[in-house]
C-alpha positions in Angstrom: 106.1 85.7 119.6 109.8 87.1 118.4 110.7 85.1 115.8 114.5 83.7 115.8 117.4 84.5 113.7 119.0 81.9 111.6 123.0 81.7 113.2 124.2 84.0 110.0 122.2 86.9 110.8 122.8 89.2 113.8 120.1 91.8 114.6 121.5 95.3 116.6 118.7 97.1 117.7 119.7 100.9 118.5 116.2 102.7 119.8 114.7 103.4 117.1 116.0 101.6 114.0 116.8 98.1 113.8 119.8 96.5 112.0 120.2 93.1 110.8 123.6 91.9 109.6 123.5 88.8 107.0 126.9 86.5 106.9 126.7 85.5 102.9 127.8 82.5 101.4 129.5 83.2 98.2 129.8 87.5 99.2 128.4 90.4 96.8 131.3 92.6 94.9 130.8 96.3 95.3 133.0 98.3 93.0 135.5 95.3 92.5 136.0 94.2 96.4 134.0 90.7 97.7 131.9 91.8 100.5 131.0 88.7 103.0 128.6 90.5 104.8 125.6 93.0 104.5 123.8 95.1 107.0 119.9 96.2 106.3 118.8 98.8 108.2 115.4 98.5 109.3 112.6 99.8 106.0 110.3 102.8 106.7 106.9 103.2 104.2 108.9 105.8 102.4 111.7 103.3 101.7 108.9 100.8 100.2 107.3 103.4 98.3 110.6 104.9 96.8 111.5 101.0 95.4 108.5 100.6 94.1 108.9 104.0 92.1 111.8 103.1 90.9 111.4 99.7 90.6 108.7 100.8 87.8 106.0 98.8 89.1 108.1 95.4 88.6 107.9 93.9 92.1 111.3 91.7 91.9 113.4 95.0 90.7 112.1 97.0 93.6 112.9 94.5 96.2 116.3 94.2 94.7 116.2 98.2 95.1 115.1 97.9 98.0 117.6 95.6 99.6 120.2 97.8 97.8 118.9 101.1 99.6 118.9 99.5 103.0 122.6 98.1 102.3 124.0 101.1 101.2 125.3 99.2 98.4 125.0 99.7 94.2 121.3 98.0 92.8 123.8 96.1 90.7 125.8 94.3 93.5 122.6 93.2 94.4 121.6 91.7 91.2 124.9 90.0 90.9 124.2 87.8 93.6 124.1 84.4 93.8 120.5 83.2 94.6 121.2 81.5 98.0 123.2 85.1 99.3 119.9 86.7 97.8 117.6 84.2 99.8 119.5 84.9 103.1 119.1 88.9 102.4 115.7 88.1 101.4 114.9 86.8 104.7 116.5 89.6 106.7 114.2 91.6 104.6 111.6 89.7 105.7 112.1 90.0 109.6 112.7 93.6 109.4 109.0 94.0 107.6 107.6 92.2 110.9 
């Protein structure tokens, strides 16, 4: 069973990647400029295993790399964020896992 996307996530599915677009509440800044929204692209083993690494074996600093990596955005604007924007990416994260 496909599970359903809350109304502020949007998934685009492009063959062989999938995308997942999170509307935030409160928006990330990334180098000085409020974004409202963040795309994840769908995690490979080698993402997982990369945050991990560099997360140095502290899980909530890898998934914060993590996230980061598939955003395309600074570790930093992650960390920034306000704990229910962090929930919703948390989430996207989740679905994208399976």
């Amino acid at each position: 069973m496909e599970k359903k996307l809350p109304k502020y996530m949007k998934l685009e599915t492009n063959g062989d990647e999938d995308r997942v677009t999170v509307t935030l509440l409160k928006g990330i800044k990334v180098d000085g400029e409020t974004h409202q929204t963040l795309t994840l692209r769908e995690p490979s083993v080698g993402d997982n295993i990369a945050a991990r690494e560099m997360g140095d074996k502290d899980s909530a600093m890898s998934e914060v790399i993590l996230i980061a990596n598939l955003a395309e955005v600074p570790a930093d604007a992650i960390q920034g964020a306000k704990m229910k924007d962090y929930s919703r990416l948390q989430e996207a994260l989740d679905f994208l896992n399976g």
